[in-house]
N, C-alpha and C positions, 0 to 999 in steps of 0.2 A: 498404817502398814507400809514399810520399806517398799519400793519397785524391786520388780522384777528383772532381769538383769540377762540376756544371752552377747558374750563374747564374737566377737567380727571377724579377726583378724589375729595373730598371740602376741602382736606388736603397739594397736593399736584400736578404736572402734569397739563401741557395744551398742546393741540395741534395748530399748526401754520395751518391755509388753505389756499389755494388759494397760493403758494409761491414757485416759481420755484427756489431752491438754486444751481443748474447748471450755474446759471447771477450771478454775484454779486450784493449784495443789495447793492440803494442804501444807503445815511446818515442816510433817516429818519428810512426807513426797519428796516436797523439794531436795530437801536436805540431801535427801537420797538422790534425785536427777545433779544435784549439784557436786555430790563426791563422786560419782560416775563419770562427771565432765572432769573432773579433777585425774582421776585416776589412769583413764581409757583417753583421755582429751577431744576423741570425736564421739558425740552421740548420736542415733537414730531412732526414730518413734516412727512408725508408719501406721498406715491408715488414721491419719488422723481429718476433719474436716474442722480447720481453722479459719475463722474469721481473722483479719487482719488486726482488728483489736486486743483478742484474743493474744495473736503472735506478740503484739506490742507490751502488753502486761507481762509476761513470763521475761521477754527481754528486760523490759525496767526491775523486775525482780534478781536479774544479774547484776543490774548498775544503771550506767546512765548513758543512754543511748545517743550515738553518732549519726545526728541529723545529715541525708544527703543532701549538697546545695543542688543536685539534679531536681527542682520542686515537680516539673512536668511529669517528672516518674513517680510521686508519691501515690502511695494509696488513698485515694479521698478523703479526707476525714481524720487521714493517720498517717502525718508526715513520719513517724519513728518506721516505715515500713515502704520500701521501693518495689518498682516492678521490672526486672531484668529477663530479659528474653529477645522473641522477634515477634512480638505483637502489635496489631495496630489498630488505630479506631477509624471510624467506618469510612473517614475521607483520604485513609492512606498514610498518615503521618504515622511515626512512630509512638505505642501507648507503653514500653517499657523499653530499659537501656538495653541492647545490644553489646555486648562486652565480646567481641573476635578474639581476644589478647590475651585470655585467662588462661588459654592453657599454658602457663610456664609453670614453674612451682616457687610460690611463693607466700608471705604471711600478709594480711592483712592491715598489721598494725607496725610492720617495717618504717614505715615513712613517718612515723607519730612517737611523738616523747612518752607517749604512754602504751606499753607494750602489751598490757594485760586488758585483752581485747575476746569478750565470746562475738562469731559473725554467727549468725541461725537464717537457715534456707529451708523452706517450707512449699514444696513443689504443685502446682496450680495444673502444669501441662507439661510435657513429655514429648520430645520426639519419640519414633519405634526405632530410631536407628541411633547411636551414639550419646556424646553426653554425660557420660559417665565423671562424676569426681574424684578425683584420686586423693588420700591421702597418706601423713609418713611420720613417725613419732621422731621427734627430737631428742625424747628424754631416751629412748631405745637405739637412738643413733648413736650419742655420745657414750651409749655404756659398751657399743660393740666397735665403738672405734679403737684404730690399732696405737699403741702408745706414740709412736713417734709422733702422729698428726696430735695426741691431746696434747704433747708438750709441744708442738709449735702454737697453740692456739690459747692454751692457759695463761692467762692475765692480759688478754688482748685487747682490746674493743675495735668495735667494726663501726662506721660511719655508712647510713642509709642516706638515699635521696632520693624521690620522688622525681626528679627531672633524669636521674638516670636511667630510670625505668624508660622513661619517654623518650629520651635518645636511643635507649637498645631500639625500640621497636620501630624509630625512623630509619636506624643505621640499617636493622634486619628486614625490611619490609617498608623502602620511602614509599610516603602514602598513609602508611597503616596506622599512622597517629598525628594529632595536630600540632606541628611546631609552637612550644609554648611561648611568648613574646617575655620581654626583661622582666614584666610588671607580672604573671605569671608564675615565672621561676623561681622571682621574690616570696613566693607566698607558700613557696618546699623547702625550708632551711634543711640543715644537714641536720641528722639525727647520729646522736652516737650514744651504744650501748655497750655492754661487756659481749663480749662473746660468749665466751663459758659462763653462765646462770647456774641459779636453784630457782628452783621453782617455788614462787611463795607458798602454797599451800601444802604440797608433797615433798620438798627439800627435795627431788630428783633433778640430780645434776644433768644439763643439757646443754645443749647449742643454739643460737638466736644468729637468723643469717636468712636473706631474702635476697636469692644471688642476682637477680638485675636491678636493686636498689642498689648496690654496695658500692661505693664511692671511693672505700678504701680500708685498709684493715690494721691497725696501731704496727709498726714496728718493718711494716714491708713497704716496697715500692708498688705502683699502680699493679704491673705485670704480675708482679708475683699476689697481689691481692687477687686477683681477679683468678689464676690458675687454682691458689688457694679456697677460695669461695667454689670456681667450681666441684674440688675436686672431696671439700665435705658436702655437698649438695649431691654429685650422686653417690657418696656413700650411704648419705641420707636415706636416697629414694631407690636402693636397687631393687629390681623388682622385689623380691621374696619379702623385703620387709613393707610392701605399699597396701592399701585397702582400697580396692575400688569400688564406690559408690554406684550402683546402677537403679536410678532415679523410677519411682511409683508415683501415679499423682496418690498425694497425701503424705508424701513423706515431710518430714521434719528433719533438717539434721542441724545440730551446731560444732562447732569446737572450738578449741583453745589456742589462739595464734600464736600467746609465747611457746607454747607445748609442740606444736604441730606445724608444718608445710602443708599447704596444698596445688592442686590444681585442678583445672578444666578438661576435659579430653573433647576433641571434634567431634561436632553436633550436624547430622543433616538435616539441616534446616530445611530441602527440599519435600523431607519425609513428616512433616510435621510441625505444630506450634511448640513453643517451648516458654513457660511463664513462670517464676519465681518469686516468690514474696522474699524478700531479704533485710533483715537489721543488723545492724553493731551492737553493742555496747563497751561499751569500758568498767571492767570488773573492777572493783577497789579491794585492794586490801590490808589490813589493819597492817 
């Protein structure tokens, strides 16, 4: 029998009901949570009580999951599954990553030759006060974008890099991240995609752009890449078209990087634990 299916957001976001993903779904379920992600690009299941193996099967059922070299953070047992938050085990150290830097808006699978990426966050604990995920359709950007920006952007590609991400956040907050050494930076080559996509599954025309990766954008100078990059980033995300995620334990959410921006919004950590179960994977498709 198909899932059930309620609407988020008119831009982006659905929630699944009625769906125990502790079982494995079977052929048709899926089929159905998978053109859901296809269509809406963010999913939500709540109330669920997932074991982390659990979370792990359903990810492998997407593709082929992006082991974190963080191993400290793995879930015992089930390295496809990390533990992000501000948790700690009983002598004080850290038992899950702390990510400060999430709230900007950005995709996932920016820094990676492979763009077609589901991330799935599966909530453990909750502060009572912020925290909230934000997200912002792509493929709903580029159809409400005004024409002059699509013809400056049509037949472009943008060049991503991971060490640029890492310089924004020294440059906006020294301190706020580790300067990466030569043998480091080596290991983020430049990534270059089209700008303007389809989407392999939906043919919905969009935009692929993670504005503190961007390095540079085919056909402009640094300056104007960078104005450029911001200024489809917040058309992206002006408010009216964003979904705000505001986190239950037991939630479930995933989505689709090439499809969708996200971000983090400020967490008081003073008000509470906050614990996440998180995997990747890398969708394939034919």
């Amino acid at each position: 029998m198909p899932l059930a299916l309620r609407p988020l957001h008119p831009d982006v976001g659905v929630e699944i009901l009625g769906c125990d993903l502790s079982q494995p779904l079977d052929d048709e379920q899926f089929q159905s949570l998978l053109d859901a992600y296809h269509r809406h690009s963010v999913v939500v299941v709540r109330g669920q009580s997932l074991a982390a193996p659990a979370q792990a099967g359903l990810l492998r059922r997407f593709g082929t999951p992006k082991i974190s070299q963080r191993k400290e953070f793995h879930v015992p047992g089930t390295p496809e599954i990390g533990r992000v938050g501000n948790t700690r085990h009983p002598d004080g150290t850290p038992s899950a990553f702390l990510d400060r830097y999430g709230n900007l808006w950005h995709s996932d699978t920016a820094s990676d030759q492979h763009v077609d990426g589901v991330t799935m966050l599966y909530c453990v604990m909750t502060p009572q006060i912020g925290g909230d995920t934000l997200f912002a359709s792509m493929g709903r950007a580029y159809d409400t974008l005004p024409a002059d920006l699509k013809a400056r952007i049509d037949g472009r590609t943008v060049v991503h890099n991971f060490n640029q991400h890492n310089d924004y956040l020294l440059a906006r907050n020294p301190g706020s991240a580790r300067p990466l050494s030569a043998a480091d930076r080596a290991k983020w080559p430049d990534r270059e995609h089209d700008l303007v996509q389809r989407h392999p599954v939906t043919g919905r025309p969009l935009y692929f752009i993670s504005p503190t990766l961007v390095r540079g954008i085919s056909g402009y100078s640094d300056e104007e890449a960078q104005r450029l990059s911001a200024e489809l980033v917040a058309h992206a995300t002006r408010p009216e078209a964003v979904y705000r995620h505001k986190w239950q334990v037991g939630d479930l959410v995933f989505w689709d990087n090439r499809a969708s921006l996200h971000s983090a919004s400020p967490a008081d950590y003073q008000g509470g634990q906050r614990l996440m179960h998180r995997g990747y994977a890398y969708v394939h498709y034919a």
